[in-house]
Structure formats: structure tokens, C-alpha cells
Rosetta silent file (secondary structure, phi, psi, omega in degrees, C-alpha in Angstrom):
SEQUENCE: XXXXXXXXXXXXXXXXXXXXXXXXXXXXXXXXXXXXXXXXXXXXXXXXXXXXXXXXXXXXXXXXXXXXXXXXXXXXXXXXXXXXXXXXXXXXXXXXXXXXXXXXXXXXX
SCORE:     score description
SCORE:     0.000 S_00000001
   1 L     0.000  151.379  163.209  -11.085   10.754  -17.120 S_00000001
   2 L   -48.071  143.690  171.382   -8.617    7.823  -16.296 S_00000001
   3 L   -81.988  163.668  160.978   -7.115    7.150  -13.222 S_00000001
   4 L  -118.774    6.825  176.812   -3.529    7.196  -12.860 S_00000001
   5 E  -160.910  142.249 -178.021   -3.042    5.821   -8.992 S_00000001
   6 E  -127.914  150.296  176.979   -5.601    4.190   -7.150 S_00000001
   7 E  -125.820  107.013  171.997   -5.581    3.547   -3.356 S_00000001
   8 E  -116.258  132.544 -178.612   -7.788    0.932   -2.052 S_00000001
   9 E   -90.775  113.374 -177.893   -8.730    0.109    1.473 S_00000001
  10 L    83.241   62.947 -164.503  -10.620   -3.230    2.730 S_00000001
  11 L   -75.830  -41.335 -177.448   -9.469   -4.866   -0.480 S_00000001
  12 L    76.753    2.623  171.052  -10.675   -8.218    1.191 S_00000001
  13 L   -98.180  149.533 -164.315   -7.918  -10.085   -1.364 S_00000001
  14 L  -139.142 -168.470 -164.842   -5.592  -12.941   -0.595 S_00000001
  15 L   -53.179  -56.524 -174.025   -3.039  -14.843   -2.316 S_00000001
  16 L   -64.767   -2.052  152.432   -5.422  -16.914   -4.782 S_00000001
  17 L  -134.223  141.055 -178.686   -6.291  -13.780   -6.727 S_00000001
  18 L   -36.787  121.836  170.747   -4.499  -12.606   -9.132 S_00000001
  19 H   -62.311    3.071 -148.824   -3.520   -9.494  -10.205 S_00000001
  20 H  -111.800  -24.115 -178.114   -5.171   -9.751  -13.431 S_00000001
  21 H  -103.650   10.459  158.315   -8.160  -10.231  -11.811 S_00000001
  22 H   -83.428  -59.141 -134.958   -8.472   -6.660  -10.011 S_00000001
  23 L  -119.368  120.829 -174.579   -7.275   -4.726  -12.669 S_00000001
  24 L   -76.797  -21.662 -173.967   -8.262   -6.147  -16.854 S_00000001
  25 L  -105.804   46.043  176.422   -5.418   -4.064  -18.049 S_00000001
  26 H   -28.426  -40.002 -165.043   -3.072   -5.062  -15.380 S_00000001
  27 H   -76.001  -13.275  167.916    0.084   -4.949  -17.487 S_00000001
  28 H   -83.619   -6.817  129.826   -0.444   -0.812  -17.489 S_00000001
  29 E   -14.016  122.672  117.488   -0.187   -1.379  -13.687 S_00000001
  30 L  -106.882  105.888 -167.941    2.052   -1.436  -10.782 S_00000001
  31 L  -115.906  140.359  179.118    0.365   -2.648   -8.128 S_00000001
  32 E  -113.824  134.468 -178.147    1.447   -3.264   -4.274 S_00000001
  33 E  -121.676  123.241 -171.605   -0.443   -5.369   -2.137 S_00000001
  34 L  -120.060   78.305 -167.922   -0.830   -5.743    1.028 S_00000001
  35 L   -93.650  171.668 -173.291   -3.272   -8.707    1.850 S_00000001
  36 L  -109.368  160.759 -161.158   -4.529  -10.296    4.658 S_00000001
  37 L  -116.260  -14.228  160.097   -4.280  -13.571    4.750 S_00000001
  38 L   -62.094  -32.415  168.177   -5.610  -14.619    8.617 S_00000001
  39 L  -160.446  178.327  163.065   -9.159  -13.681    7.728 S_00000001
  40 L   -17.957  118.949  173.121  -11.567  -11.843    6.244 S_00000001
  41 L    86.604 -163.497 -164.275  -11.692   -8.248    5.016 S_00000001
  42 L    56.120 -139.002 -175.155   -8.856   -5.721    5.490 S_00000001
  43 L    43.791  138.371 -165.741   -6.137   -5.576    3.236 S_00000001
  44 E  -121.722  165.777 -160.727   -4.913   -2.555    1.328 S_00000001
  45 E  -172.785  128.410  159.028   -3.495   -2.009   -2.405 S_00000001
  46 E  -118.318  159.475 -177.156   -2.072    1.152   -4.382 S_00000001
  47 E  -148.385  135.234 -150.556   -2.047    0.693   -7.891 S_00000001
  48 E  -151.468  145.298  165.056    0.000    3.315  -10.230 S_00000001
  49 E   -68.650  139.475 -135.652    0.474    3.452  -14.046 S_00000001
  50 L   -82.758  -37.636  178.606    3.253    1.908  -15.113 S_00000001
  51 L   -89.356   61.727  172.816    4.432    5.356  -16.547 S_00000001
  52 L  -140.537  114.185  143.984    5.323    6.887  -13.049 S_00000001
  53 L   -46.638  113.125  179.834    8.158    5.996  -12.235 S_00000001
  54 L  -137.793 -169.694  171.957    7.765    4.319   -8.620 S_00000001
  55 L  -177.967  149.790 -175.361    8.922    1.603   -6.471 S_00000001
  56 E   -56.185  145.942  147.915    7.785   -0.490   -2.908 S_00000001
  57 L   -94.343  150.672  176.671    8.886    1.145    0.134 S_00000001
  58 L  -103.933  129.983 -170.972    9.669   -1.778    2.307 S_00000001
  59 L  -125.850  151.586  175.934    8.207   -1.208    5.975 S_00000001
  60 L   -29.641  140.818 -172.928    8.637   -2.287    9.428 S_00000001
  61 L   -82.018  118.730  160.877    7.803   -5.694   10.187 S_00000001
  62 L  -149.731 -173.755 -176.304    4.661   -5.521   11.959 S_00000001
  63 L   -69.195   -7.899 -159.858    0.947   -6.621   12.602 S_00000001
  64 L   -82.927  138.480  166.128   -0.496   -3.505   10.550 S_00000001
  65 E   -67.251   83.633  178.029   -2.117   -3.808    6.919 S_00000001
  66 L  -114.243 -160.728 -159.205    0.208   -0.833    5.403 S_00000001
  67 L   172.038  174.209  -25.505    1.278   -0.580    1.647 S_00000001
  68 L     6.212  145.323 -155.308    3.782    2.401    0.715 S_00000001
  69 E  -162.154  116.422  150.778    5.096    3.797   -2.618 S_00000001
  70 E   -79.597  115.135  170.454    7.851    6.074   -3.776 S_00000001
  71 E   -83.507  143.095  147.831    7.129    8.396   -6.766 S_00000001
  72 E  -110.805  152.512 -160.085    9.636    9.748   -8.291 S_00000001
  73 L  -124.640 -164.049  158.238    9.602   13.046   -9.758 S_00000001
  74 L   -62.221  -57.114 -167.969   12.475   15.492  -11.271 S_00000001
  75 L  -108.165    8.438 -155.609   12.651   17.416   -8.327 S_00000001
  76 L  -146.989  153.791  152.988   10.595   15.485   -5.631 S_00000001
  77 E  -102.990  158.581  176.186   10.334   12.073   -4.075 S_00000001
  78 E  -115.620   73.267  174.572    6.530   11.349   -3.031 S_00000001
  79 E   -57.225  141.226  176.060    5.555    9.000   -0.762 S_00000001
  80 E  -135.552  113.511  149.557    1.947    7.538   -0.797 S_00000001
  81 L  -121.517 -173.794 -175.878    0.842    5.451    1.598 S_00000001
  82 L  -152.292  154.091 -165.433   -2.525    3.547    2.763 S_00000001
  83 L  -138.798  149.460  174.313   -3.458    1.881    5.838 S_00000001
  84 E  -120.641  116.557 -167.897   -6.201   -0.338    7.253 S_00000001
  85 L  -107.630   80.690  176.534   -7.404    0.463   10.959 S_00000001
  86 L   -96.185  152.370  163.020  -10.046   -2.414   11.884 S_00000001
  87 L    24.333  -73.707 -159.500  -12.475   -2.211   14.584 S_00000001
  88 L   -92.846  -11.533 -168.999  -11.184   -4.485   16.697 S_00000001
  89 L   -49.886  138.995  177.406   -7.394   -3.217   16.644 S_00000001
  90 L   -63.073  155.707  176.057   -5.392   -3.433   20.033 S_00000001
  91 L   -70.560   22.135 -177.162   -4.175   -0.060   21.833 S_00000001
  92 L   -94.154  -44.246 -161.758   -0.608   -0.501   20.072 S_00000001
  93 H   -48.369  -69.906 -158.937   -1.970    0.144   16.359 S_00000001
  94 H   -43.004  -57.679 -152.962   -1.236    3.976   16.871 S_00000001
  95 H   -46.298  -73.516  147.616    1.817    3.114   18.504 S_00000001
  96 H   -17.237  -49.824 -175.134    3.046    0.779   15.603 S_00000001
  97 H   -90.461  -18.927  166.296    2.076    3.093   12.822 S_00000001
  98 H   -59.229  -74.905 -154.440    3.819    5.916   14.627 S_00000001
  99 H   -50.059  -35.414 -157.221    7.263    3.684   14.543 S_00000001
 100 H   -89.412  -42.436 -178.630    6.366    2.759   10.736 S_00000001
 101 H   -91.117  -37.803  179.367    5.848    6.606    9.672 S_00000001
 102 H   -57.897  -39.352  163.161    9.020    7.681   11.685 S_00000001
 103 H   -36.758  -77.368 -165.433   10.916    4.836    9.711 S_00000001
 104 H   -77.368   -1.895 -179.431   10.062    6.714    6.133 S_00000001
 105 H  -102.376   -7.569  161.617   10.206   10.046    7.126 S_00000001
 106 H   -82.332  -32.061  172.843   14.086    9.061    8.382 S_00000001
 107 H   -84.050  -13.094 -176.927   14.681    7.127    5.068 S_00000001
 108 L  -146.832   85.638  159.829   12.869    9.762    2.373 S_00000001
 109 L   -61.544    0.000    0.000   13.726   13.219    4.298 S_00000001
């Protein structure tokens, strides 16, 4: 069966491509991207069907590859996010991603 939300991790995509070139039916799409653009690898991406209603959560400015998405339901908002944790990350990341999830669970109770 079809998906209707995709999460991807290690997307490894940067400015020059295109949404059109992840997805061929892009325009049935909403996709948020979060790439990286210092170097290789990382970067994260949700992708949702355009008929779920959703929209970007906008997140703390930091060093982390993160991506967030509100669903909306009747009765429920949903958040979905994805995260990239590489290797080499400094002893902060938890810290950071702490500050980043306390952010959305005080803005979407």
C-alpha cells in the first residue's frame, strides 16, 4: 500500500536538489527539509500527503539537523518529528534537543 508520511534520516541532500527530484509526484507532497549544507551526509526530511492537513513547526535556532510537523486532526494536534544524531556530535547535542523538545511541548500542550 501507499505511503502517506515518510520520515527520512541521513537524507545527504542540499540546496541544488530539488524537490521534484526526491519525490516524482512531488505536487501530492508536503515536504520539510532540513539539509545540511556544511558537508556530507546528515540531513533529515518528513514528507506528508498533501491531504493531511499539516504545517512546519518552526524550532529553536540551533546546530541540530531537526525537522518537525503539526498534523492536524478534529480532535488532536500531532506532532512528528525526526532528528539526525552523527557520530561525531559534541556533549551538548542531548542538551540542545532537550531545550528544542521543551520548546514544542510548551507551544502544542
Amino acid at each position: 500500500s501507499a505511503s502517506d508520511i515518510v520520515i527520512l534520516t541521513e537524507t545527504w541532500l542540499n540546496s541544488s536538489i530539488h524537490d521534484s527530484e526526491i519525490f516524482c509526484s512531488h505536487a501530492d507532497w508536503n515536504i520539510f527539509r532540513h539539509d545540511r549544507e556544511t558537508r556530507r551526509g546528515g540531513g533529515v526530511l518528513i514528507a506528508i500527503k498533501k491531504n493531511i492537513p499539516c504545517f512546519d513547526v518552526r524550532l529553536l535556532d540551533c546546530n541540530i539537523e531537526i525537522s518537525a510537523v503539526c498534523l492536524s486532526t478534529p480532535s488532536n494536534k500531532i506532532i512528528l518529528a525526526v532528528c539526525y544524531r552523527p557520530p561525531d556530535c559534541d556533549s551538548l547535542f542531548a542538551v540542545n534537543l532537550s531545550s528544542i523538545l521543551v520548546d514544542i511541548k510548551t507551544r502544542f500542550p
